[in-house]
C-alpha positions in Angstrom: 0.0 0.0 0.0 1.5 3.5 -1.2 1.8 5.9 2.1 0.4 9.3 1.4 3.0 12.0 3.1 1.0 14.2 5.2 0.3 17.5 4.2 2.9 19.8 6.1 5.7 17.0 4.6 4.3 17.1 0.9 6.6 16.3 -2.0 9.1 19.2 -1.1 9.5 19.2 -4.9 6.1 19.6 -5.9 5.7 22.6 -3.5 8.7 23.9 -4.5 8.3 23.4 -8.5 5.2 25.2 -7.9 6.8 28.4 -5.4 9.0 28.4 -8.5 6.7 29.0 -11.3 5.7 31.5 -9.2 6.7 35.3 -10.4 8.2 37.5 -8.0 9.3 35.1 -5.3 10.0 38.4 -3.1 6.3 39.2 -2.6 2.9 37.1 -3.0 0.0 38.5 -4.8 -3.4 36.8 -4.7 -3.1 34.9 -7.8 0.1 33.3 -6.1 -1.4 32.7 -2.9 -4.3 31.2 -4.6 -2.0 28.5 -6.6 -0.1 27.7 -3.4 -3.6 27.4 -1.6 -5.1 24.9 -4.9 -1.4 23.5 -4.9 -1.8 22.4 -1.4 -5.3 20.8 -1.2 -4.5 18.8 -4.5 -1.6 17.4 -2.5 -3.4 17.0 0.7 -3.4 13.2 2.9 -6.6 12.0 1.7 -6.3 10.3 5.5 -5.5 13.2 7.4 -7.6 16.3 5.2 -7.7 19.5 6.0 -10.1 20.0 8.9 -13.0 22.4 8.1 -11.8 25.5 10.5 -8.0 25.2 8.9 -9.8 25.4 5.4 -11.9 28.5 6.3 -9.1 30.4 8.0 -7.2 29.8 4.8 -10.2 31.3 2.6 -10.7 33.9 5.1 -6.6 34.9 4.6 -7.0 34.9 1.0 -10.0 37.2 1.2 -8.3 39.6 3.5 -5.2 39.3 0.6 -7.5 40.3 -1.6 -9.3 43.2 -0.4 -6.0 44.8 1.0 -5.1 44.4 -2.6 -8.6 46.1 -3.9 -7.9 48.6 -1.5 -4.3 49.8 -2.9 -5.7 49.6 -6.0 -8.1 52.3 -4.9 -5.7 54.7 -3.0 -3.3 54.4 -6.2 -6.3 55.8 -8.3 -7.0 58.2 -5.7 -4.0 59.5 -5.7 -3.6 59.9 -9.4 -6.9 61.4 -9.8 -6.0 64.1 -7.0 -2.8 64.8 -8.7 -4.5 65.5 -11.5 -7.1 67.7 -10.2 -4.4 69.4 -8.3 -2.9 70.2 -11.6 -6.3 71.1 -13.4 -6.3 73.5 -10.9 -3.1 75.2 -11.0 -3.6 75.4 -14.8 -6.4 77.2 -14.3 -5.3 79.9 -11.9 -2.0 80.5 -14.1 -4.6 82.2 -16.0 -5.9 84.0 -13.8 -2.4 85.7 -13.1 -1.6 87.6 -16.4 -1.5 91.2 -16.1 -0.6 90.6 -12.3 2.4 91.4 -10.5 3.9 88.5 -8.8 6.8 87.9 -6.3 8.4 84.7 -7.2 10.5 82.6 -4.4 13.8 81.5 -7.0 17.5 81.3 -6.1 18.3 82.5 -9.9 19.0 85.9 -11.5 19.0 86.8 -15.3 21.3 89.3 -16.6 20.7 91.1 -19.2 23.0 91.9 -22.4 23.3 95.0 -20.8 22.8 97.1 -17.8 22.4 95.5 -14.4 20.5 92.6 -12.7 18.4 93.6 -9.8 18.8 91.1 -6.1 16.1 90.7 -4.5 16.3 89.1 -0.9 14.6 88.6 2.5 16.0 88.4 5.9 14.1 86.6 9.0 16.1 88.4 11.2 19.0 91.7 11.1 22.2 90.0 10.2 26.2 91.0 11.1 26.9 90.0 7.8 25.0 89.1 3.9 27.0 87.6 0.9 25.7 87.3 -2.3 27.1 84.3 -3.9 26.4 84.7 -8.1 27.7 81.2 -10.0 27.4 79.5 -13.3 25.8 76.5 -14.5 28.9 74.3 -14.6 29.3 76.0 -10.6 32.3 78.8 -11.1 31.9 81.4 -9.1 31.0 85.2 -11.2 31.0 87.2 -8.1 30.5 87.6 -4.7 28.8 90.6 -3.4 28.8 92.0 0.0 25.5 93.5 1.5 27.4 94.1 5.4 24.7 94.1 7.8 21.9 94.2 7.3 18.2 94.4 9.1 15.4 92.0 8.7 12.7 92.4 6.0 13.7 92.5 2.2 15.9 94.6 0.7 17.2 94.5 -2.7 21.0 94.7 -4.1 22.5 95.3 -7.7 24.5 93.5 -9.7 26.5 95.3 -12.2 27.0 92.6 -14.5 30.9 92.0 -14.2 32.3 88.7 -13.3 35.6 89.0 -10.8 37.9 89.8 -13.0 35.7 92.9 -14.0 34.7 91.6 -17.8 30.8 91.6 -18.4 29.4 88.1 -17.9 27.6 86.6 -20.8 23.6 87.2 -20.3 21.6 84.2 -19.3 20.6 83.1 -15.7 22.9 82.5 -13.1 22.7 80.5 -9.5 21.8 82.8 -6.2 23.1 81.8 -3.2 22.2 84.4 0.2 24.5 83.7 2.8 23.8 85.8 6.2 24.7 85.3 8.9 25.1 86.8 12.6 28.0 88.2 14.6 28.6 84.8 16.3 29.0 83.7 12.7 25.3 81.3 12.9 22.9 81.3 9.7 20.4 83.5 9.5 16.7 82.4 7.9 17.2 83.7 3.9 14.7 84.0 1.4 15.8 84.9 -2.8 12.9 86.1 -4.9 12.0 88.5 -7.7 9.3 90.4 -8.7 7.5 90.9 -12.1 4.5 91.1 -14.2 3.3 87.7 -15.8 3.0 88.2 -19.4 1.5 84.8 -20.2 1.6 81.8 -19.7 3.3 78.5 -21.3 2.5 75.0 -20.7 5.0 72.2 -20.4 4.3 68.2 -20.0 1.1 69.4 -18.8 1.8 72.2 -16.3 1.9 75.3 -16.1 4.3 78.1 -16.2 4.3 81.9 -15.9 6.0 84.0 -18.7 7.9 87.1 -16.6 10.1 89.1 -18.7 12.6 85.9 -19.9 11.7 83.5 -17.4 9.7 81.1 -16.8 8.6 79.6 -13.6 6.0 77.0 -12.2 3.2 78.7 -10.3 4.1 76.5 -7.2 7.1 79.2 -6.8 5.1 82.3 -6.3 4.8 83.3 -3.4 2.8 86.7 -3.3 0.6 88.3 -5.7 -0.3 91.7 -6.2 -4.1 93.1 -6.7 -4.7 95.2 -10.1 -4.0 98.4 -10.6 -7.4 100.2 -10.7 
C-alpha cells in the first residue's frame, strides 16, 4: 500500500516546483497565494484532510489578501486622480495671473546683455553680515557681493553685471546663493525672490508656467501676488 506523506511534509519538490513557477518570489499577490492554496489541497493526505476551521481560516486569509489588494488599488487611483485635479487647478489659476504682479521665491538671477541685474532678498532676522554668492551653471563662481549688515525684511541689491575679474558676464541666468549670517557667525533664515508682471503663460508636459520678462517659472514658486492696478 502507497503511504500518502501528510500534508505539512508534501513532496518538497512539488511545493517547490510550484513556489518556483511563481513570479516574483519576493512578494505574493493573490493569484500566487491562490495557486499555493489549490497546490496544497490537490496534495493534501486523503487520511488526514484539512479539517473544516483550517480550510476557512485559509479562505478567510485569501479574502483579507484580496481586499487589502482592492484597496491599494483604490488609494493608487485616488492619488492619481488628486494629482490631477491638483494640476487642473493650477492650470487654471495660471490664468488667472496675467497682467498681475507677482513675487516669485527662486534662487536665480537673469542678466541682461546690458545694464544690471536687480537682487532681490529677504532676511528673518538683522544680520552681522550678507553675501551674495552669483555662479554659473557648470558651478564657477562670477561674483561675490557683499551687502554688510543688514536688518530684517527685504531689501534689494544690484548687480552690475561684471564677473571678478571685471569683464561683463555673458547674459543668461545664473545660481543665487544668500548667505547671512550673525556676529557669532550662525545662519540667519534667507529668502531669494524676484518680482514681475506675468506676461502669459506656457505649458510644459502638462503644467503650467508663468511667462515674466525671460523667465519662466512654475506657479508652485510664487509666493505673493499683487491686486490690479485700478
Amino acid at each position: 500500500m502507497t503511504t500518502v506523506a501528510p500534508v505539512d511534509q508534501i513532496n518538497t519538490g512539488t511545493a517547490q516546483s510550484a513556489t518556483e513557477r511563481i513570479t516574483g518570489l519576493n512578494d505574493l499577490g493573490k493569484d500566487d497565494f491562490l495557486k499555493l492554496f489549490v497546490t496544497r489541497l490537490a496534495n493534501q493526505d486523503p487520511l488526514e484532510p484539512v479539517k473544516d476551521e483550517q480550510f476557512i481560516a485559509q479562505l478567510a486569509q485569501f479574502t483579507q489578501l484580496e481586499q487589502l489588494y482592492n484597496m491599494n488599488d483604490n488609494l493608487e487611483n485616488s492619488l492619481e486622480w488628486s494629482s490631477m485635479l491638483s494640476q487642473t487647478i493650477n492650470n487654471t489659476m495660471a490664468t488667472s495671473l496675467i497682467g498681475r504682479d507677482v513675487r516669485v521665491d527662486s534662487e536665480s538671477v537673469v542678466l541682461d546683455e546690458s545694464g544690471p541685474a536687480t537682487i532681490n532678498f529677504e532676511l528673518g532676522e538683522g544680520a552681522a553680515n550678507v553675501r551674495l554668492e552669483i555662479t554659473d551653471g557648470s558651478g564657477a563662481v562670477m561674483q561675490v557681493l557683499s551687502a554688510g549688515a543688514t536688518g530684517a525684511g527685504a531689501h534689494s541689491v544690484e548687480w552690475d553685471g561684471n564677473d571678478t575679474n571685471g569683464n561683463r558676464a555673458p547674459a543668461g541666468t545664473y545660481h543665487l546663493r544668500v548667505l547671512a549670517s550673525d556676529s557669532e557667525g550662525n545662519d540667519i533664515a534667507s529668502q531669494a525672490y524676484f518680482s514681475g508682471t506675468v506676461d502669459g503663460v506656457r505649458y510644459l508636459d502638462g503644467s503650467a508656467m508663468l511667462m515674466i520678462g525671460k523667465a519662466m517659472v512654475p506657479i508652485s514658486n510664487v509666493i505673493q501676488v499683487s491686486a490690479v492696478d485700478e
